[in-house]
C-alpha positions as a LaTeX table, in Angstrom:
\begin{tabular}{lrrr}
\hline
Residue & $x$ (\AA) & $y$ (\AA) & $z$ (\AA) \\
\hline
Unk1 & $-21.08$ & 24.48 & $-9.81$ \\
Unk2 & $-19.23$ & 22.29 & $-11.98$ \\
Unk3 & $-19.63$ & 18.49 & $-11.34$ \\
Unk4 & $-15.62$ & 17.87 & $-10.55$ \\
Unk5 & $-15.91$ & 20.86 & $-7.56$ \\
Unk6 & $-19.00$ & 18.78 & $-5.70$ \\
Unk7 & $-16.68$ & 15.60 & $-5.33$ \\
Unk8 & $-16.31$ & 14.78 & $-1.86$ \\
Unk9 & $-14.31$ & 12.01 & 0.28 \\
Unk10 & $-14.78$ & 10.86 & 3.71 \\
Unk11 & $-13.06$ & 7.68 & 5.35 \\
Unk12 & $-14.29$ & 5.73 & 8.45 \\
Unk13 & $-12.23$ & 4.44 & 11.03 \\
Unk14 & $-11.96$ & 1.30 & 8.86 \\
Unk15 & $-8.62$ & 2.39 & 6.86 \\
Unk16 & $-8.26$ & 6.42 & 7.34 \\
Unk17 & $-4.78$ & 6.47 & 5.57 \\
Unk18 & $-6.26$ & 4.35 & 2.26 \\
Unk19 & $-8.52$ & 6.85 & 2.09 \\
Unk20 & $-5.60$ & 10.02 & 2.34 \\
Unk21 & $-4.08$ & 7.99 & $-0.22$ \\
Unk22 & $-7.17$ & 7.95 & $-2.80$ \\
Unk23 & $-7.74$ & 11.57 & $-2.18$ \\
Unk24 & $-3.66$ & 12.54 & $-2.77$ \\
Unk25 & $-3.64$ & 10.24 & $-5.47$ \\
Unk26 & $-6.83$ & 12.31 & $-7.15$ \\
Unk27 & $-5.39$ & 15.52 & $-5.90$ \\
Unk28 & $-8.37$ & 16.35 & $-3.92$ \\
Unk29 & $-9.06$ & 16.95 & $-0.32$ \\
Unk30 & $-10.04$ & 14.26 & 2.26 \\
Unk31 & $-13.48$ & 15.61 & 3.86 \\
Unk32 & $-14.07$ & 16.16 & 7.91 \\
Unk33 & $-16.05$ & 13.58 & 9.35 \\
Unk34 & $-15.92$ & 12.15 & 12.95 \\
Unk35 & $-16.31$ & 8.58 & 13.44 \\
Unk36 & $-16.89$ & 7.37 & 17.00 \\
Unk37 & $-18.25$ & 5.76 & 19.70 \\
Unk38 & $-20.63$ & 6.65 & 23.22 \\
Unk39 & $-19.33$ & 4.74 & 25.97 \\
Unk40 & $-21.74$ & 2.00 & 25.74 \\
Unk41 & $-19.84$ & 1.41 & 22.07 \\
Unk42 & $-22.59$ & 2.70 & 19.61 \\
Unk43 & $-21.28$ & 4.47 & 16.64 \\
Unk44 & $-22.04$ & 8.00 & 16.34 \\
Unk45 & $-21.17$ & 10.22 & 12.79 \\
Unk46 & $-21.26$ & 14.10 & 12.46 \\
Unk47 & $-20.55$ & 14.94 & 8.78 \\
Unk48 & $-18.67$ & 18.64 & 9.63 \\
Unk49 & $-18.48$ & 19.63 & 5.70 \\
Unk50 & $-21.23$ & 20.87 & 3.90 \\
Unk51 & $-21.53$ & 17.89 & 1.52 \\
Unk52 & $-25.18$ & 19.43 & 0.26 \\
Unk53 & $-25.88$ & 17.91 & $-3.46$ \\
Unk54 & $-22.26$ & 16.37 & $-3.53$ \\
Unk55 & $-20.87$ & 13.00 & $-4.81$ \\
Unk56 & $-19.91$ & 11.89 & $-1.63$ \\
Unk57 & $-17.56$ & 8.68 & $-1.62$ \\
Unk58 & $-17.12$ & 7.21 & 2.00 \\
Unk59 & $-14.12$ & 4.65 & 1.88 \\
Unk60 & $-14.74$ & 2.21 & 4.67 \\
Unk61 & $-13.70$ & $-1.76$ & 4.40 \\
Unk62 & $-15.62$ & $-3.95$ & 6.30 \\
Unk63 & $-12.06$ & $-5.04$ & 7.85 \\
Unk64 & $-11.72$ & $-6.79$ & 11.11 \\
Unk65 & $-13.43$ & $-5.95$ & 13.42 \\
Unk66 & $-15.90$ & $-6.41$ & 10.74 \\
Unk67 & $-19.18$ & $-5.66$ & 12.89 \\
Unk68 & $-17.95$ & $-2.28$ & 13.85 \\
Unk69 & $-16.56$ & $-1.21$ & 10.35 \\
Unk70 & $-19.84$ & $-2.60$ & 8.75 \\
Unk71 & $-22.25$ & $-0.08$ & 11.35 \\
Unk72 & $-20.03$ & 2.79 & 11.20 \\
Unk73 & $-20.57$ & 2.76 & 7.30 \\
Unk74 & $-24.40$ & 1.89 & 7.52 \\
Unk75 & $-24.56$ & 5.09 & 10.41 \\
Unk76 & $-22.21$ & 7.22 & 7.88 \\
Unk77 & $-24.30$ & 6.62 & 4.73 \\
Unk78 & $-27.35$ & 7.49 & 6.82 \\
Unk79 & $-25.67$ & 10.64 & 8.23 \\
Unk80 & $-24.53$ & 11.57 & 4.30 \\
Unk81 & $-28.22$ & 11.19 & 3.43 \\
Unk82 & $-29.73$ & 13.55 & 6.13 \\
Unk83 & $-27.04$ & 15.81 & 5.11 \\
Unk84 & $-28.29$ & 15.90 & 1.32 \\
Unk85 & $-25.33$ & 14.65 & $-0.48$ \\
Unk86 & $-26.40$ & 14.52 & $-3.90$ \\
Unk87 & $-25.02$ & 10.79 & $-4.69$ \\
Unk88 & $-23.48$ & 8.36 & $-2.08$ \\
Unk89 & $-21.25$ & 5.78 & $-2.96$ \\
Unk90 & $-19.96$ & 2.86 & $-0.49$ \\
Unk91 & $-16.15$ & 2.43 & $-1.31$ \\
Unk92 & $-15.64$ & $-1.14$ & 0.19 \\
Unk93 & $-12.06$ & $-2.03$ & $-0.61$ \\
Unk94 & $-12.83$ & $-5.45$ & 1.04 \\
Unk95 & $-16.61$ & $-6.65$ & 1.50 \\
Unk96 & $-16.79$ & $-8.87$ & 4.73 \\
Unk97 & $-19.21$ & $-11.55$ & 4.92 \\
Unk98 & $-18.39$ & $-12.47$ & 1.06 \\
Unk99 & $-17.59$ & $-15.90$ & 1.54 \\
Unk100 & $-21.30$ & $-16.37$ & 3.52 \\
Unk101 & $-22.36$ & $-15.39$ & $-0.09$ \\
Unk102 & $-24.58$ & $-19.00$ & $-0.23$ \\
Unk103 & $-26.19$ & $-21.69$ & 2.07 \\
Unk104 & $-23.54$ & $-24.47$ & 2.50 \\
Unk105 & $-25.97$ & $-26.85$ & 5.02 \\
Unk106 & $-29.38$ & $-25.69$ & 6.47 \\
Unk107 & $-30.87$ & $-23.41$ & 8.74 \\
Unk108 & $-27.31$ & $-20.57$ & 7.38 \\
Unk109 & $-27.50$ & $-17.30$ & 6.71 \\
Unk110 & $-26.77$ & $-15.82$ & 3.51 \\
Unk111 & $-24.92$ & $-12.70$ & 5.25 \\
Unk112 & $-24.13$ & $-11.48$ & 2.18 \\
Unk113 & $-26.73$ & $-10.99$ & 0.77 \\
Unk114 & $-27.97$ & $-9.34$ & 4.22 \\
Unk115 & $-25.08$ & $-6.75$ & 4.08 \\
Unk116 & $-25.90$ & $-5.99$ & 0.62 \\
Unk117 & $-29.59$ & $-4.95$ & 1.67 \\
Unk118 & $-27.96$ & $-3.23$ & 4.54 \\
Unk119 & $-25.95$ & $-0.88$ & 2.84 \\
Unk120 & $-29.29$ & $-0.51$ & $-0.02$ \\
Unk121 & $-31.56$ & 0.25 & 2.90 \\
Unk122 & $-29.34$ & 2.95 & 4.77 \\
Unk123 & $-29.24$ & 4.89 & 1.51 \\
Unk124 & $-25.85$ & 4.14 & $-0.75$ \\
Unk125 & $-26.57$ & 4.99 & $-4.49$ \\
Unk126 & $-23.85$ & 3.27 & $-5.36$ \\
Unk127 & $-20.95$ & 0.23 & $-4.13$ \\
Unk128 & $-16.88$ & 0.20 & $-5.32$ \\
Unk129 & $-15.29$ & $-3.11$ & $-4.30$ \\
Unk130 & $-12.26$ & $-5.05$ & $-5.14$ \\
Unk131 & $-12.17$ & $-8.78$ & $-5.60$ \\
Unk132 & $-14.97$ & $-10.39$ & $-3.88$ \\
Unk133 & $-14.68$ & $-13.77$ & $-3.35$ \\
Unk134 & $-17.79$ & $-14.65$ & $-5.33$ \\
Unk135 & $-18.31$ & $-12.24$ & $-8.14$ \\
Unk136 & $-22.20$ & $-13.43$ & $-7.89$ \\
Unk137 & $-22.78$ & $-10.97$ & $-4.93$ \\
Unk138 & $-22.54$ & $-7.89$ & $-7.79$ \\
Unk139 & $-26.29$ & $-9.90$ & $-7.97$ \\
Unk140 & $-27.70$ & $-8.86$ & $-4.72$ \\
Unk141 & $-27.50$ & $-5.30$ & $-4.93$ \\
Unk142 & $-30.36$ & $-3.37$ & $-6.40$ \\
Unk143 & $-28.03$ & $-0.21$ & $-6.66$ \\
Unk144 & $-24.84$ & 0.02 & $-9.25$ \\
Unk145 & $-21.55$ & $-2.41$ & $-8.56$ \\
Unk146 & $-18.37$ & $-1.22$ & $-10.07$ \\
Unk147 & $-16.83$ & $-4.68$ & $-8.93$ \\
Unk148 & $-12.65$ & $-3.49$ & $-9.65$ \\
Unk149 & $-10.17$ & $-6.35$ & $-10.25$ \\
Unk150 & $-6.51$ & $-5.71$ & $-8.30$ \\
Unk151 & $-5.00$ & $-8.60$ & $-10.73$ \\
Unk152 & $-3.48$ & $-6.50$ & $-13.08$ \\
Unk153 & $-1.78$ & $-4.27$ & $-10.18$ \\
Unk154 & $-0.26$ & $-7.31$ & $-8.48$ \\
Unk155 & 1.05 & $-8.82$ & $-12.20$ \\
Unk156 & 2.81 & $-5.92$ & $-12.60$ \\
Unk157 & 4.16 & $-5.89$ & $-9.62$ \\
Unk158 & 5.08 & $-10.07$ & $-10.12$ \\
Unk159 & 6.23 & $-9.28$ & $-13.58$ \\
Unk160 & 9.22 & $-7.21$ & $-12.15$ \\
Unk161 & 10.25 & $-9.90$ & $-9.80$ \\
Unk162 & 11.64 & $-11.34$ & $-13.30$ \\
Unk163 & 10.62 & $-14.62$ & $-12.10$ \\
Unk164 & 11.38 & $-17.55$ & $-14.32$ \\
Unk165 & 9.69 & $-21.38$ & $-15.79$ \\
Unk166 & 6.46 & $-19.67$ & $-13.64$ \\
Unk167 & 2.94 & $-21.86$ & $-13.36$ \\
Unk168 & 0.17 & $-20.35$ & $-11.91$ \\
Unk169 & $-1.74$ & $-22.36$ & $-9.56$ \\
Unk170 & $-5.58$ & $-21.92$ & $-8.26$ \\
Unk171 & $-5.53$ & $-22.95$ & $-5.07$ \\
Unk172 & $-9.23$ & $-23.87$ & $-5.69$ \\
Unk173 & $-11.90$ & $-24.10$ & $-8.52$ \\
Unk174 & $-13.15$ & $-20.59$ & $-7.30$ \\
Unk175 & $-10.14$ & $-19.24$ & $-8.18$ \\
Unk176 & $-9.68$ & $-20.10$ & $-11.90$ \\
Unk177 & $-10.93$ & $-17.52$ & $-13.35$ \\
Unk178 & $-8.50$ & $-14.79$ & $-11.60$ \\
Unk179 & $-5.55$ & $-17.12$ & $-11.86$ \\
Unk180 & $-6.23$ & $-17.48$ & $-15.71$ \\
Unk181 & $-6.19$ & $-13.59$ & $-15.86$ \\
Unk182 & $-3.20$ & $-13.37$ & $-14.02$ \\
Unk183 & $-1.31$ & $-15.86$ & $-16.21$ \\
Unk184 & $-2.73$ & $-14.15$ & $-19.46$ \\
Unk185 & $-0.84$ & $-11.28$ & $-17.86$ \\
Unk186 & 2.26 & $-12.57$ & $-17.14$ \\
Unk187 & 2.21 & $-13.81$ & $-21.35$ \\
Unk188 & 0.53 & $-16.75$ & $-21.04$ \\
Unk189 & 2.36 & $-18.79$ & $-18.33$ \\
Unk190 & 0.85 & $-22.69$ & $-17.87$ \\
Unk191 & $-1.98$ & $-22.53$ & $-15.10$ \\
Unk192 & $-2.96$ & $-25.51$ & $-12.65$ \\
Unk193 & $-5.92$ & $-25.87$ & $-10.45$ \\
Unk194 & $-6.23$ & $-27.64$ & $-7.26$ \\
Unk195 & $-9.58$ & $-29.32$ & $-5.94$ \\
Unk196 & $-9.91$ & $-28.78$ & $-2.37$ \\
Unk197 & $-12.69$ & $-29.63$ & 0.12 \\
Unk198 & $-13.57$ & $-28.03$ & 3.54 \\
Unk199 & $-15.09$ & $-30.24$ & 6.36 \\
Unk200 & $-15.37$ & $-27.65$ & 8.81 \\
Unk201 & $-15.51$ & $-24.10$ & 8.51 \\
Unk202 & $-11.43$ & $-22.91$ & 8.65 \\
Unk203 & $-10.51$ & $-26.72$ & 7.62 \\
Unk204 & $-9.14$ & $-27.51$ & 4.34 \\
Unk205 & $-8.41$ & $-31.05$ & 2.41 \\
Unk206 & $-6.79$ & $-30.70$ & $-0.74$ \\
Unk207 & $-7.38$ & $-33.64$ & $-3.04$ \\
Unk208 & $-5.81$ & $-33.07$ & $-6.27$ \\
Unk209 & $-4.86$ & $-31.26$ & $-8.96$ \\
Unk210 & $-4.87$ & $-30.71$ & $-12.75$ \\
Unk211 & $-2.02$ & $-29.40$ & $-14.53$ \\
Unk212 & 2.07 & $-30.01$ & $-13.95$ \\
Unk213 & 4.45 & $-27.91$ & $-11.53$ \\
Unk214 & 7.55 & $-30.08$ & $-11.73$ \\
Unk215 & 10.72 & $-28.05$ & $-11.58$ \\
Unk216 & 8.22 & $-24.85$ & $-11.57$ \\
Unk217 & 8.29 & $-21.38$ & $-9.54$ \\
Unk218 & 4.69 & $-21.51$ & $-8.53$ \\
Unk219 & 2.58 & $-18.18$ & $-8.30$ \\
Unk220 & $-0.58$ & $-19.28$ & $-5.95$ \\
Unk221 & $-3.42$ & $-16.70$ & $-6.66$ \\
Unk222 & $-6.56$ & $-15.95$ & $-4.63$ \\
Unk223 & $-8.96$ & $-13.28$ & $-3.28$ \\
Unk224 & $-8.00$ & $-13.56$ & 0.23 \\
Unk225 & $-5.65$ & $-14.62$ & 3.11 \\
Unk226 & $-7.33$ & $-15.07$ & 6.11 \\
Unk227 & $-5.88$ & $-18.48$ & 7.95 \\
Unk228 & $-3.43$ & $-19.13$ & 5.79 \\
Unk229 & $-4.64$ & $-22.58$ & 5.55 \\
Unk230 & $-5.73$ & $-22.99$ & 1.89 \\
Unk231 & $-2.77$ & $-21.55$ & 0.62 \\
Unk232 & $-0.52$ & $-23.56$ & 3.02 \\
Unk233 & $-2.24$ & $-27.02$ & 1.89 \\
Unk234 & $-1.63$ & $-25.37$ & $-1.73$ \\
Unk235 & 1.70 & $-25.05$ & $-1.18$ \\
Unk236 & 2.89 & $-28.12$ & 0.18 \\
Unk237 & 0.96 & $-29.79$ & $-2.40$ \\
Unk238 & 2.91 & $-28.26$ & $-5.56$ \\
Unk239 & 6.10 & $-29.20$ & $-3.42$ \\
Unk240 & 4.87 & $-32.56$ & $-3.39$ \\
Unk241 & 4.78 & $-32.58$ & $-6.96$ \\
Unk242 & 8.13 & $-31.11$ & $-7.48$ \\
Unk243 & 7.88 & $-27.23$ & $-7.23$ \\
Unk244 & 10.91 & $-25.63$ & $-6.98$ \\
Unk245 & 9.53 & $-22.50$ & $-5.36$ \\
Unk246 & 6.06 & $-20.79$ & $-4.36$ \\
Unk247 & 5.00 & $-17.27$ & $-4.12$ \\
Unk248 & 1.60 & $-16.24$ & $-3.68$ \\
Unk249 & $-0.57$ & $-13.51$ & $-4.48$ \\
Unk250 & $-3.81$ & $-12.11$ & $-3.22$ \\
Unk251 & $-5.54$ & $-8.82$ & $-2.94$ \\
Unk252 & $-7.26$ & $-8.96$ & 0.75 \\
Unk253 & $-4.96$ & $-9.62$ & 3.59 \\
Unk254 & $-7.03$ & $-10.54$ & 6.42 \\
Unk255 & $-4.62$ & $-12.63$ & 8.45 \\
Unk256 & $-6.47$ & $-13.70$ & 11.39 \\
Unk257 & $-4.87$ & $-14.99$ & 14.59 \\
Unk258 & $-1.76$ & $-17.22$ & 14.16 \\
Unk259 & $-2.73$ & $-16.93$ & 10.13 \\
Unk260 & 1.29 & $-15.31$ & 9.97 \\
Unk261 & 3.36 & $-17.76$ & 11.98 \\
Unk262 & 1.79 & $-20.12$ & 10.16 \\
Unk263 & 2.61 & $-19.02$ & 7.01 \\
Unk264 & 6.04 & $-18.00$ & 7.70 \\
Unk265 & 6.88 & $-21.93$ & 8.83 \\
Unk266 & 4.90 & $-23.03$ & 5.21 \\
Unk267 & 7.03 & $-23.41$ & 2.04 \\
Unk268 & 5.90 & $-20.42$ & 0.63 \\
Unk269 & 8.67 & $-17.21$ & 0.41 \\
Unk270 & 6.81 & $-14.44$ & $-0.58$ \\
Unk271 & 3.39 & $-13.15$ & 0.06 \\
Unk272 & 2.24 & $-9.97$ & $-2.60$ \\
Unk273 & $-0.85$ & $-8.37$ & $-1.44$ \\
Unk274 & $-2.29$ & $-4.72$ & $-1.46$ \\
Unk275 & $-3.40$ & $-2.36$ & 1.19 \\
Unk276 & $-7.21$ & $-2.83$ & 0.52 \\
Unk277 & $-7.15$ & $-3.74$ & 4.63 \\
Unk278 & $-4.84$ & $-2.22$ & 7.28 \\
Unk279 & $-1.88$ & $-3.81$ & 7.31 \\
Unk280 & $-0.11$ & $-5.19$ & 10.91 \\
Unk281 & 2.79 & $-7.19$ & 11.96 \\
Unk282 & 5.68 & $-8.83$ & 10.54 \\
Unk283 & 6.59 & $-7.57$ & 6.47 \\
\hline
\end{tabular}
């Protein structure tokens, strides 16, 4: 059988309409699988398609409620293995646990790293992911990383906004290298960084920055939204320093509790993200 007719696609609970998406988009069809739980709340997989020597691609985002995503796709790569699929690759749209990718004080976990063996030990050949927070977890896998980049997507999608006198601002030294790709994208706007600090887990300090934003529209780019609060303290710093607007981009829009209201009373206007998590709530 040709290699094109043994491509298969299956979607956990995770994001099911992502994954109709990706298989519409490819023009192929989205396999049966059912995803759920025994009354106790263990995850239970049947595989109902003969998937036997297939390249099987299961498209599940560790998304809140991260625990649950993260076993359902450990129990469906182990299912797609029993089943013989001839090549198994973990389509994580969003990895969770990225940002516990290193020890910050002792006696942490690197969870990371953990749900990188996880997903190696239950049997994936191979891991698709978009933007992780710290490009250094492509590292901890012992399998193949096709680590995608949703920059270019999102600058396109900036570009038409026909914005004008834009800077683009890293809301943090972690995020210079994907603002500087998304200002070589938009022609080779003026970038800024900020220098932040967190205390606490969920707190952040900004201290300063490098780079000018007087009179500017200010593009803040970053992996992730999840409290809103670095790009809130981003924000109000380029206002201090004479921004004229802010917009900000990201790929992952995680938006925990209260992460919305917040940002709706900040000085930012616009939000741009992509569907690589469910999205919920206000537009």
């Amino acid at each position: 059988m040709p290699q094109h007719e043994r491509i298969a696609i299956m979607s956990g609970n995770a994001h099911p309409s992502l994954a109709e998406k990706v298989a519409a988009y490819i023009n192929r069809p989205l396999g049966n699988i059912e995803v759920s739980q025994f009354r106790d709340g263990e995850s239970h997989v049947q595989i109902l398609d003969d998937v036997r020597d297939s390249d099987l691609f299961l498209i599940q985002p560790t998304s809140p409620p991260v625990n649950q995503h993260l076993m359902e796709l450990l129990v469906m790569i182990d299912a797609a293995n029993r089943a013989s699929a001839g090549r198994i690759t973990a389509v994580l749209p969003y990895y969770g646990y990225a940002r516990q990718e290193k020890k910050t004080q002792g006696r942490e976990p690197i969870s990371a790293k953990l749900v990188a063996n996880l997903i190696t030990v239950a049997g994936a050949d191979r891991l698709l992911t978009i933007d992780l927070s710290a490009p250094a977890i492509e590292g901890f896998f012992d399998i193949p990383v096709d680590h995608l980049s949703a920059i270019p997507l999102l600058m396109q999608h900036v570009a038409a906004l026909q914005l004008e006198n834009v800077v683009v601002v890293a809301p943090d030294v972690g995020a210079v290298q994907r603002a500087d790709r998304a200002r070589q994208l938009l022609g080779g706007v003026p970038l800024a960084i900020l220098f932040k600090d967190r205390p606490r887990p969920d707190e952040v300090e900004v201290q300063g920055m490098v780079g000018n934003v007087d009179g500017a529209t200010v593009l803040l780019v970053d992996d992730l939204i999840s409290t809103g609060r670095t790009l809130i303290a981003a924000a109000e710093m380029v206002v201090a320093r004479g921004a004229e607007r802010v917009l900000a981009v990201a790929t992952h829009g995680v938006f925990a509790a209260g992460a919305l209201e917040k940002l709706a009373a900040s000085p930012i206007e616009r939000i741009i993200i992509t569907d690589s998590i469910p999205l919920s709530g206000p537009s």
